[in-house]
ROGULO-677429 format. One record per residue: x, y, z of N, C-alpha, C in turn. Coordinates in steps of 0.2 Angstrom, whole numbers, padded with zeros to 4 digits, always signed. Example, Ala and Ser with C-alpha at 12.3 -4.5 7.8 and 13.67 -1.06 7.14 Angstrom:
+0066-0028+0039+0062-0022+0039+0066-0016+0039/+0064-0011+0035+0068-0005+0036+0064+0000+0039/
This chain:
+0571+0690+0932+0575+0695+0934+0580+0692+0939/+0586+0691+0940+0592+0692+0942+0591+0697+0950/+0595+0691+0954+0595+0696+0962+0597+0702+0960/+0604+0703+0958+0607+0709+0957+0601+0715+0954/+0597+0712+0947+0594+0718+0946+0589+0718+0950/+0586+0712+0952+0581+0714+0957+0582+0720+0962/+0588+0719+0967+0590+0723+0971+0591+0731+0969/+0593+0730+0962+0595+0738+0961+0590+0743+0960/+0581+0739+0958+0577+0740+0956+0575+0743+0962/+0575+0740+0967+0572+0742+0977+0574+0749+0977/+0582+0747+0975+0586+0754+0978+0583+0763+0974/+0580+0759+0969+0580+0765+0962+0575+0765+0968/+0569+0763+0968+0563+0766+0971+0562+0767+0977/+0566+0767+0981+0568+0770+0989+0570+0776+0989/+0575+0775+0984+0579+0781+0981+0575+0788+0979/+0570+0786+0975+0566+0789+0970+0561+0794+0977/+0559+0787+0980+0554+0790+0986+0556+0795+0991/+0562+0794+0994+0567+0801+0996+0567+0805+0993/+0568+0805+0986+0569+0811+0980+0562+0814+0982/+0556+0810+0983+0549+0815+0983+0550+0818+0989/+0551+0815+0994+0550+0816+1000+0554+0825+1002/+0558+0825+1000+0564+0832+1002+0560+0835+0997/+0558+0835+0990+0555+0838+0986+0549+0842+0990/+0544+0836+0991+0539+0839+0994+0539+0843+1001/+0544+0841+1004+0545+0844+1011+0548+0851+1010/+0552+0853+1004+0556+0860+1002+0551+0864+1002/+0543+0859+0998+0539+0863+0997+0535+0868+1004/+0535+0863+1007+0531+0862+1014+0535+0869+1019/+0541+0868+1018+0545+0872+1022+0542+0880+1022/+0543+0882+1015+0540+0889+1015+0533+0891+1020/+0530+0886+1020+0522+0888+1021+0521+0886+1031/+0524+0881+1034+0524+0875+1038+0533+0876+1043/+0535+0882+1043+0540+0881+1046+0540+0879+1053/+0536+0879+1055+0536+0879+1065+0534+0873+1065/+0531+0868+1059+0531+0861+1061+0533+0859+1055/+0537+0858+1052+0541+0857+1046+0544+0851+1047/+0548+0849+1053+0550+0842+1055+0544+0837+1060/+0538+0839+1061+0534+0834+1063+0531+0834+1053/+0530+0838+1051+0527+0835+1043+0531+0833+1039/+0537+0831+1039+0542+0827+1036+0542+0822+1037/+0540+0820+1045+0540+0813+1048+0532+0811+1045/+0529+0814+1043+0521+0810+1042+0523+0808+1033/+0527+0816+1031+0526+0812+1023+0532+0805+1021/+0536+0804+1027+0539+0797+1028+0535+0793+1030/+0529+0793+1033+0524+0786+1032+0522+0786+1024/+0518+0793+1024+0514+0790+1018+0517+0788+1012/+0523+0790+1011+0527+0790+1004+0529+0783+1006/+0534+0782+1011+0536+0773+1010+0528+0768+1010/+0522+0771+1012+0517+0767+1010+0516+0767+1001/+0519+0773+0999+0514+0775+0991+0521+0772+0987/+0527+0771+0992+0534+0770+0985+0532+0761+0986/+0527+0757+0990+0527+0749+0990+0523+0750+0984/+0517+0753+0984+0511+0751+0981+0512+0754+0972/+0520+0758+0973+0522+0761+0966+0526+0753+0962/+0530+0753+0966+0532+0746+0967+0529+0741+0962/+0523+0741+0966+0518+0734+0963+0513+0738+0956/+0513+0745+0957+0508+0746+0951+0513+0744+0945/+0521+0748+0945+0523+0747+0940+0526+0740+0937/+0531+0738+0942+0533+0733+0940+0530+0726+0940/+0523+0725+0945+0518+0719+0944+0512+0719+0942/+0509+0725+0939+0502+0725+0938+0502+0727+0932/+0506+0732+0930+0503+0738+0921+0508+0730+0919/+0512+0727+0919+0515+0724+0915+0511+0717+0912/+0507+0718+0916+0500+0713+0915+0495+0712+0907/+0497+0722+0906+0492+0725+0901+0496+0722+0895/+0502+0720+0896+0507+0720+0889+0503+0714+0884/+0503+0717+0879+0503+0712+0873+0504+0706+0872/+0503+0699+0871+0496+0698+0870+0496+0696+0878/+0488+0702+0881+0488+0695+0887+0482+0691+0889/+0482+0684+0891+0480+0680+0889+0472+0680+0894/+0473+0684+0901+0467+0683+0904+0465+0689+0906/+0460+0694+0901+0460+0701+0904+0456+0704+0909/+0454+0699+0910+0452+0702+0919+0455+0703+0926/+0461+0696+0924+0464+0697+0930+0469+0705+0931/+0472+0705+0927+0475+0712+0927+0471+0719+0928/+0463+0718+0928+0460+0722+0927+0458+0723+0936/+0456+0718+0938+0453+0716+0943+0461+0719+0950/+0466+0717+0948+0472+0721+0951+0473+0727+0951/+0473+0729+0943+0473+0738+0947+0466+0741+0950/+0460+0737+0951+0456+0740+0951+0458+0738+0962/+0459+0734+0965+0461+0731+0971+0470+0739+0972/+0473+0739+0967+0478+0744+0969+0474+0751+0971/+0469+0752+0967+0468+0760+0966+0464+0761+0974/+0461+0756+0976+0458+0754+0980+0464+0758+0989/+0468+0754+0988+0474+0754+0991+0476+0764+0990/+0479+0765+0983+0480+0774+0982+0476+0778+0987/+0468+0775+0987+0462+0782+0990+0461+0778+0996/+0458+0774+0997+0454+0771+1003+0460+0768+1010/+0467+0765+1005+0471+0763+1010+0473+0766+1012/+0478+0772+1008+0481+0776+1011+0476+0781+1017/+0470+0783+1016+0467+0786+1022+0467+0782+1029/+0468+0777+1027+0467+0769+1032+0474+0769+1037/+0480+0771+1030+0487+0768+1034+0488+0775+1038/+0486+0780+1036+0486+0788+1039+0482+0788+1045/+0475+0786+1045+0471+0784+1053+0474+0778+1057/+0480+0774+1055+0481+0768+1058+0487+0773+1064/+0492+0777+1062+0497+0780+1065+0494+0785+1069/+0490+0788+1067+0487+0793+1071+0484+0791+1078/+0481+0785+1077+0478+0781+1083+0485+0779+1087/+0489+0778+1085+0497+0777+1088+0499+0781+1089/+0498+0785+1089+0499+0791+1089+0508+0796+1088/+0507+0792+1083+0515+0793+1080+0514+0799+1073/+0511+0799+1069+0504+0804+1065+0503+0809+1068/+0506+0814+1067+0502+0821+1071+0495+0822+1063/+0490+0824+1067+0485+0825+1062+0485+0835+1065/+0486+0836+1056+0484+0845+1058+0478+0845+1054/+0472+0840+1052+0466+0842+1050+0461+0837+1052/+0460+0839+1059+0455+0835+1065+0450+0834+1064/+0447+0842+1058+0439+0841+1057+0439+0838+1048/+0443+0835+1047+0441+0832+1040+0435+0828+1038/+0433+0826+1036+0429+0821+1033+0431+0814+1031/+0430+0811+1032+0430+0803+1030+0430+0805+1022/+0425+0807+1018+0427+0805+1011+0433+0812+1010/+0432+0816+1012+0435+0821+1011+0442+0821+1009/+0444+0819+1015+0450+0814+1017+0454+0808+1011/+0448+0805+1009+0449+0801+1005+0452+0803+1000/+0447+0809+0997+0449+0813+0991+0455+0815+0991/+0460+0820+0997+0464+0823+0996+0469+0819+0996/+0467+0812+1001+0475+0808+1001+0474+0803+0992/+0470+0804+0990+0468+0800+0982+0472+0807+0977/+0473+0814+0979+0475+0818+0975+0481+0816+0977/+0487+0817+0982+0490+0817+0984+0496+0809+0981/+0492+0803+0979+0493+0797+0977+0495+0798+0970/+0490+0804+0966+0493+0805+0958+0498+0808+0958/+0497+0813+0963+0506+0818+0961+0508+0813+0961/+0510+0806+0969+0518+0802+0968+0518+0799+0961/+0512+0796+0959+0513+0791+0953+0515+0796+0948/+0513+0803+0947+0517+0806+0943+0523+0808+0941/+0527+0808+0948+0533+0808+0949+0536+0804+0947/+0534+0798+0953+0537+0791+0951+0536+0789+0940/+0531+0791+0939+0534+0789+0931+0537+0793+0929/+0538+0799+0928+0543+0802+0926+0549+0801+0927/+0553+0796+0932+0559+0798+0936+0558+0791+0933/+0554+0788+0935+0556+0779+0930+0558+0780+0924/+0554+0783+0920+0554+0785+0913+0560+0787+0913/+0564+0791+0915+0570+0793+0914+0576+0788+0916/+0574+0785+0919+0580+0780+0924+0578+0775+0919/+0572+0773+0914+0574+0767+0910+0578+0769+0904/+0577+0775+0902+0580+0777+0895+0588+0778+0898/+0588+0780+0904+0596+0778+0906+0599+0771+0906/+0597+0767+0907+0597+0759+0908+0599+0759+0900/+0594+0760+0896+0593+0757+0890+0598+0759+0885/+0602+0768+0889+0608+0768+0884+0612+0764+0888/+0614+0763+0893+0621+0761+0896+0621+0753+0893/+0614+0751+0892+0614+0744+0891+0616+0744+0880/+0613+0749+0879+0616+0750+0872+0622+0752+0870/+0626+0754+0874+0632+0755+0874+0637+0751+0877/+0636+0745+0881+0639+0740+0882+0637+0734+0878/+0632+0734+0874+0633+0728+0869+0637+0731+0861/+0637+0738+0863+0640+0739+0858+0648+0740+0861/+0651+0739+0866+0657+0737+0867+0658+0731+0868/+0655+0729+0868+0654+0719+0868+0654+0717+0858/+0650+0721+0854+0651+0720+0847+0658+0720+0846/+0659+0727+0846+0668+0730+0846+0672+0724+0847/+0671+0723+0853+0679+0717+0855+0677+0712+0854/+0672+0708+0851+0669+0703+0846+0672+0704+0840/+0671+0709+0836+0674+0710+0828+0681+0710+0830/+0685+0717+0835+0690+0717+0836+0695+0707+0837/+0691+0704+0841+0695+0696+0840+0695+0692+0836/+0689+0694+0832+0688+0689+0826+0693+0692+0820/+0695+0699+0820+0701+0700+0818+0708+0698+0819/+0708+0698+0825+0714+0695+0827+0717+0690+0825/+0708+0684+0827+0709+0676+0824+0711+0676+0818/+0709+0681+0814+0711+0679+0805+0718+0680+0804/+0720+0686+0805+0727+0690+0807+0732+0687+0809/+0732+0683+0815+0739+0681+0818+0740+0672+0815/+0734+0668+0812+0735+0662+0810+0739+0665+0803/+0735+0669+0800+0738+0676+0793+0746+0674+0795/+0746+0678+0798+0755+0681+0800+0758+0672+0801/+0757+0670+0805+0761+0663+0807+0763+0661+0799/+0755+0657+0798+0758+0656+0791+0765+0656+0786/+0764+0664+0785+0768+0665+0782+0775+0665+0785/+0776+0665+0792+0782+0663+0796+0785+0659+0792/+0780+0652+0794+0781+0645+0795+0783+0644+0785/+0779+0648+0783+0784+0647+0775+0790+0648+0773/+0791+0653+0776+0801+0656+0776+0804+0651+0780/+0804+0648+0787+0807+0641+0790+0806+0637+0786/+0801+0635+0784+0800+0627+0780+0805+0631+0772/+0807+0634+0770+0812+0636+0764+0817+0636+0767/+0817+0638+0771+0826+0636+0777+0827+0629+0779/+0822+0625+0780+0822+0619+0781+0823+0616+0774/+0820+0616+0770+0822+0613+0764+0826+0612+0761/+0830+0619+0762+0839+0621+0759+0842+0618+0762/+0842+0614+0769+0844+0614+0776+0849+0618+0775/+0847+0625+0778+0850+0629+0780+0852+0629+0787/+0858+0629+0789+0862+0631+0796+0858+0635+0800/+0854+0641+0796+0849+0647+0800+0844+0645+0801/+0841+0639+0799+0833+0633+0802+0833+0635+0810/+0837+0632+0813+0837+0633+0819+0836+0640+0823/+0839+0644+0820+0839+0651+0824+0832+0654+0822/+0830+0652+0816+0824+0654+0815+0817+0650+0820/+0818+0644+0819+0812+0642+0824+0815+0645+0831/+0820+0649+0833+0820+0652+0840+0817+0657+0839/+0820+0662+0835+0814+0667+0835+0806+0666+0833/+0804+0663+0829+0796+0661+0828+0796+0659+0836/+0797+0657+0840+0794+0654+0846+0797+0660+0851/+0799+0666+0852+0799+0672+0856+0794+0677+0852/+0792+0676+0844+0787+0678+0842+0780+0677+0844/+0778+0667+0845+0775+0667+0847+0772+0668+0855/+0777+0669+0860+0777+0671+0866+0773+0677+0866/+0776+0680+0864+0774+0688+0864+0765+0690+0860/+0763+0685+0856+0758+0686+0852+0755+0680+0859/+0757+0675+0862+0752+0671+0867+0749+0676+0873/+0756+0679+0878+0756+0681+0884+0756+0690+0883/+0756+0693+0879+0757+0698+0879+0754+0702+0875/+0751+0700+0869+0747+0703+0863+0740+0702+0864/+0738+0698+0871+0728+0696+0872+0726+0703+0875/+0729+0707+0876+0726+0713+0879+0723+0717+0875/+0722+0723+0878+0719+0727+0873+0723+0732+0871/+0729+0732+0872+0735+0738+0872+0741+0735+0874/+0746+0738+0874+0753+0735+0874+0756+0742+0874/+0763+0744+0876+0766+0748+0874+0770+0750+0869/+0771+0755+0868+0772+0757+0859+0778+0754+0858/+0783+0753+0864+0791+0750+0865+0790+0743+0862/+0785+0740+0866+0786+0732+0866+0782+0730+0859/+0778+0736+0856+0776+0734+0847+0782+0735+0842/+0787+0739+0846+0792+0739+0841+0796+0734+0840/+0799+0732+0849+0802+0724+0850+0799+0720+0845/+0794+0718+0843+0790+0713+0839+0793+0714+0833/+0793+0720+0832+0793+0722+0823+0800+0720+0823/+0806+0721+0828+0813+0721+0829+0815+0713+0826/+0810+0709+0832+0811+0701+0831+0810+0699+0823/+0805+0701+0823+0801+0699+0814+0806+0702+0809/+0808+0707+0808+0813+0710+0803+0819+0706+0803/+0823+0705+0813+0828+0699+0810+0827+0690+0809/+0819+0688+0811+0819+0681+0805+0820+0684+0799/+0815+0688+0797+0814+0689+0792+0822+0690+0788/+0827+0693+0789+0832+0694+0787+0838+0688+0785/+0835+0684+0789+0837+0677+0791+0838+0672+0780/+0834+0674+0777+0830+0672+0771+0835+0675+0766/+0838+0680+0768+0843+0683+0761+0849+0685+0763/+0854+0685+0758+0859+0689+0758+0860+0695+0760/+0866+0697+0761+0869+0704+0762+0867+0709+0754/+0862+0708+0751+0861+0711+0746+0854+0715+0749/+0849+0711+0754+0842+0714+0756+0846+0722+0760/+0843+0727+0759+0844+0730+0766+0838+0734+0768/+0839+0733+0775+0833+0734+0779+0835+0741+0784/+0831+0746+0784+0833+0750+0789+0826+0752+0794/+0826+0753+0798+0823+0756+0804+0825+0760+0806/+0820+0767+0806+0822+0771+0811+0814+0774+0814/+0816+0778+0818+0809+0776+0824+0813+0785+0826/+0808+0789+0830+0808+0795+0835+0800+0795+0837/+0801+0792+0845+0796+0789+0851+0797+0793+0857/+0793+0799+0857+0792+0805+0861+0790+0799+0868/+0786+0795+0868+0784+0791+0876+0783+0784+0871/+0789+0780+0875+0790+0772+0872+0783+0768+0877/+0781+0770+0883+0777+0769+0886+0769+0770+0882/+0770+0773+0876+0762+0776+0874+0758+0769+0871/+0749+0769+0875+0747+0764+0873+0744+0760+0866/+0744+0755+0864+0744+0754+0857+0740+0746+0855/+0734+0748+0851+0734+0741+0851+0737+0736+0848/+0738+0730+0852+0745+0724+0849+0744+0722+0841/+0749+0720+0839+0751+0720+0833+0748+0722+0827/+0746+0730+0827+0743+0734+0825+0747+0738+0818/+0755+0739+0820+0760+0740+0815+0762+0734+0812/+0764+0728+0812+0766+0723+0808+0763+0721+0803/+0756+0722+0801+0754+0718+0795+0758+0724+0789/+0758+0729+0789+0763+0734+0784+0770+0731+0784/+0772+0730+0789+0779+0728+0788+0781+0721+0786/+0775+0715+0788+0776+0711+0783+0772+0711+0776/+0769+0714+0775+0766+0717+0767+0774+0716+0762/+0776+0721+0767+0784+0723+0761+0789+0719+0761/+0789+0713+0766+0794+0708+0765+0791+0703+0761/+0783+0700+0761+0782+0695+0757+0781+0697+0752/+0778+0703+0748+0774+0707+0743+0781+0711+0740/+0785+0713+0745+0791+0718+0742+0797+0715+0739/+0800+0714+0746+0808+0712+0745+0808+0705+0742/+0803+0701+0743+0804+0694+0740+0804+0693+0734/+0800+0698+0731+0799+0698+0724+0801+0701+0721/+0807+0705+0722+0813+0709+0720+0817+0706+0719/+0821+0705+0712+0828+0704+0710+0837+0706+0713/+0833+0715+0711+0840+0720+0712+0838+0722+0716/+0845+0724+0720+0843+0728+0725+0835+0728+0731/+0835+0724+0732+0830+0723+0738+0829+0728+0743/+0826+0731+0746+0825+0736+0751+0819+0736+0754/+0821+0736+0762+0812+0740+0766+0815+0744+0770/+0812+0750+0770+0814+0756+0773+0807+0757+0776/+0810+0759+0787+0804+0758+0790+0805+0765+0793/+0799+0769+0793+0802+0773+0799+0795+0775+0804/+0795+0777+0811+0790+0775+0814+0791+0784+0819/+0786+0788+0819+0787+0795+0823+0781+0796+0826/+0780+0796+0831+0775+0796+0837+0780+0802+0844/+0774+0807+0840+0775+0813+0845+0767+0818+0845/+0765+0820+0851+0761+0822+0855+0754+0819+0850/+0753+0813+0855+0749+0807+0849+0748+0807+0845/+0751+0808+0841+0750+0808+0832+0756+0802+0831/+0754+0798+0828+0757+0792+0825+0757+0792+0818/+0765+0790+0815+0767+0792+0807+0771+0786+0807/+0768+0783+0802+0772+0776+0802+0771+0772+0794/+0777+0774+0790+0779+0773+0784+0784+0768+0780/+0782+0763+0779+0785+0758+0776+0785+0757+0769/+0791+0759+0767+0792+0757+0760+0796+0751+0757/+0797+0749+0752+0799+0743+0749+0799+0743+0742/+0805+0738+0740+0807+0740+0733+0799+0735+0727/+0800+0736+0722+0795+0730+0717+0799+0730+0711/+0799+0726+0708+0802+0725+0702+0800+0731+0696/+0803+0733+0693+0801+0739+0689+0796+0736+0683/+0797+0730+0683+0794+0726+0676+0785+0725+0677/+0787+0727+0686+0778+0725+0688+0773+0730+0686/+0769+0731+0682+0763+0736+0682+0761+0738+0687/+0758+0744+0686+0758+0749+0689+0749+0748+0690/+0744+0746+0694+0738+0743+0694+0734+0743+0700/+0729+0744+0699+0725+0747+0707+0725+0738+0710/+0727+0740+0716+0729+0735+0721+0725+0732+0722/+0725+0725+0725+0720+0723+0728+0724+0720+0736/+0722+0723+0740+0723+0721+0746+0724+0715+0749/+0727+0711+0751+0727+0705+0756+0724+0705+0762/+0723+0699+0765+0720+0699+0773+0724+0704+0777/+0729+0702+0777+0734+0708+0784+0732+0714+0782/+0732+0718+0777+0729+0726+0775+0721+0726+0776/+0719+0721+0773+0710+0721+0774+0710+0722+0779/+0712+0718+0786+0709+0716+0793+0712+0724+0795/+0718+0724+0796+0720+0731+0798+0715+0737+0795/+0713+0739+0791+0708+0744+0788+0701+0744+0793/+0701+0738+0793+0692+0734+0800+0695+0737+0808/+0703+0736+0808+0704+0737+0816+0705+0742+0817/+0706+0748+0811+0707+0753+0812+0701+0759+0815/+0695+0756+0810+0688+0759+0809+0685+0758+0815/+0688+0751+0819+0684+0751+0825+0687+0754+0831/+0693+0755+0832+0697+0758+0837+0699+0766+0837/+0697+0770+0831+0701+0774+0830+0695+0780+0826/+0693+0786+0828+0690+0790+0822+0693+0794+0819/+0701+0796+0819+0705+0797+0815+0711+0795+0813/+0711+0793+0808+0716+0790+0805+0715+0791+0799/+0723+0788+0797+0722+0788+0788+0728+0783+0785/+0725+0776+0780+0731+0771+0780+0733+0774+0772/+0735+0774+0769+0736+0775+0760+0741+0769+0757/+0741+0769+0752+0746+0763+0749+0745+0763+0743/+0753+0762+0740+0752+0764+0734+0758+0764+0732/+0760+0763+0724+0765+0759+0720+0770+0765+0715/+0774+0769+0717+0775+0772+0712+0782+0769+0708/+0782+0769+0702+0788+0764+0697+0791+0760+0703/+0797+0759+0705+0800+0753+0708+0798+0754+0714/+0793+0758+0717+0794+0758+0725+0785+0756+0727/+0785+0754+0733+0779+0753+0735+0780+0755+0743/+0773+0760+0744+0774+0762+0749+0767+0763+0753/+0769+0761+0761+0762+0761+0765+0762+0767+0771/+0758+0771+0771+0758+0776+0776+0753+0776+0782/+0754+0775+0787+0750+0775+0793+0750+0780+0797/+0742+0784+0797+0745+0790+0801+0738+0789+0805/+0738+0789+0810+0734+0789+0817+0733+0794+0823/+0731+0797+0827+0727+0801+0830+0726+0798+0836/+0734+0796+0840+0730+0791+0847+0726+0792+0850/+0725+0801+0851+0719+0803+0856+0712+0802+0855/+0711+0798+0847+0704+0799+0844+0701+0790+0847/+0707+0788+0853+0703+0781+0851+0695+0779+0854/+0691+0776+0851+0685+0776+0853+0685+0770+0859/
C-alpha cells in the first residue's frame, strides 16, 4: 500500500470514529444532559481506543482469513489476542483514566466482570458500525476506481484512434505533393507550406482533449486550400458555416475525416464538373455538419464499404458522445455525409 493510500485510510477511520462519537453522544444527550459534555469526553477515550483496535482488526488480522492462507493458527491466535483487547482491555484502558482521574466514572458500584461485559457490548455496536461505514466507503472506492479505469480505457482507445487517423490523413497529404512534385509543379512548394501549418496544428494544438469549434474550421480552411491546390478552376468548393459560439468545445479533428472522404473518394474521381459542397451549423449545441461531393454517374450505386477515416470516426464518436448520428450515402451522381451531434451529450 502506497503512503498516500495508507494515510487516507487513518483519515477514513478517524473520521469514521467521530462519526460514532457525535452519533453516540446525540444519543446520550436526551437521557444525560447535565453531564453530557463530561460523557463525550470519556466516549473520546474509549472510541480512539476501539477506532486503533478497528484498525488492526480489519485491515491486519481478518485479512489474514483470506484464501489460501498458508498458517491457520496464526491468524486464529490474533483475533483471539484482539478480542481479548475489545472485553478485558478496554475495561483496563477505562480503569487506567479513572485512576488519573481524567475518566469520570458514573457506575462506581459496577463489578469487574460486569464491567467487562457491558464494555465487550459496547465494542460490538463500534465493530458494527465501523463495518458498515467501511463497507460502504469500499464500494465508494471501488466505483470511483471503476470509473477512472474506465476513463483511462476511453482516452487509451480514444489515442489509439488518433494514431491510426492522423498517419491516415498525412498519408494521403503527402500523395497530392508527391503528384505536384512529380509534375514539378510551381504549387510543390506552397503546398509543402501548407502540410507544415497543417502539421503544426495537429503537433501543438490537436494533443488535447478539445479545441475550439473556430480553430476546427481553421484546419478544414487550410486543408480545403492544399487540397484545391491539385486542380483546375473546374473543381468547385464551397464552405459555408453558421456558428452560434466559434469558441464551442470540440474534439480536435473530429470534422476532417468527412471532408477528406469527398476530396480523395469524391472530386478525384470525378471527370465533369467536380464539386464539394460543405456546410457546417452549430446552434444551442446541436451540430449539423454535411458534406457532399460529386461521383461519376457511371459508378454503381452499392452498399459502401467504409475506410479508416469513416471507421475510426464512428469509434470516436460511440466513445465521446451518446447522441449522435453519422449517415452516408450515394444518391446517382452525388455522395453525401451528414454529421449530426448533440454536444451536451458528451460522456
Amino acid at each position: 500500500m502506497s503512503r498516500e493510500a495508507h494515510n487516507k485510510l487513518i483519515k477514513f477511520y478517524l473520521y469514521t470514529g467521530l462519526g460514532f462519537i457525535l452519533l453516540y453522544s446525540f444519543g446520550e444527550f436526551f437521557e444525560y444532559r447535565e453531564t453530557i459534555v463530561r460523557r463525550v469526553i470519556n466516549s473520546i477515550f474509549l472510541v480512539s481506543y476501539l477506532t486503533a483496535l478497528h484498525y488492526m482488526l480489519f485491515e491486519q488480522i481478518l485479512p489474514l482469513f483470506r484464501w489460501p492462507c498458508k498458517n491457520n493458527q496464526r491468524p486464529f491466535f490474533f483475533l483471539f489476542v484482539i478480542i481479548l483487547f475489545y472485553t478485558f482491555g478496554l475495561y483496563g484502558w477505562r480503569q487506567l483514566w479513572i485512576q488519573l482521574g481524567v475518566y469520570i466514572d458514573y457506575t462506581p458500584n459496577l463489578s469487574f466482570l460486569k464491567g467487562v461485559v457491558i464494555h465487550a457490548q459496547f465494542s460490538i455496536a463500534t465493530i458494527i458500525f465501523f463495518a458498515i461505514v467501511r463497507n460502504v466507503y469500499n464500494n465508494i472506492q471501488l466505483r470511483e476506481k471503476y470509473h477512472k479505469l474506465r476513463i483511462e480505457k476511453k482516452e487509451a482507445e480514444l489515442n489509439y484512434l488518433k494514431s491510426q487517423t492522423n498517419p491516415h490523413f498525412l498519408f494521403n497529404t503527402l500523395n497530392n505533393i508527391y503528384s505536384l512534385a512529380r509534375d514539378k509543379s510551381e504549387l510543390a512548394p506552397e503546398s509543402i507550406l501548407r502540410l507544415s501549418k497543417i502539421l503544426r496544428f495537429m503537433l501543438y494544438e490537436a494533443g488535447g482533449v478539445s479545441i475550439a469549434i473556430g480553430d476546427e474550421l481553421k484546419i478544414i480552411t487550410d486543408y480545403i486550400a492544399l487540397e484545391k491546390l491539385r486542380y483546375d478552376d473546374s473543381l468547385l468548393v464551397t464552405l459555408n458555416t453558421d456558428i452560434e459560439n466559434s469558441k464551442q468545445p470540440l474534439p480536435p479533428l473530429l470534422l476532417i475525416p468527412l471532408v477528406e472522404n469527398a476530396f480523395k473518394h469524391g472530386a478525384s474521381e470525378t471527370r465533369n464538373d467536380p464539386f464539394v459542397d460543405i456546410n457546417l451549423n452549430v446552434k444551442q449545441m446541436q451540430l449539423l455538419f454535411t458534406v457532399k461531393n460529386s461521383v461519376e454517374d457511371t459508378t454503381p450505386v452499392q452498399e459502401l464499404k467504409e475506410n479508416i477515416g469513416l471507421s475510426n470516426l464512428r469509434k470516436q464518436l460511440a466513445l465521446l458522445y451518446n447522441d449522435y448520428d453519422l449517415s452516408v450515402g450515394q444518391d446517382k451522381s452525388v455522395f453525401a455525409s451528414t454529421l449530426r451531434i448533440n454536444l451536451a451529450s458528451n460522456v
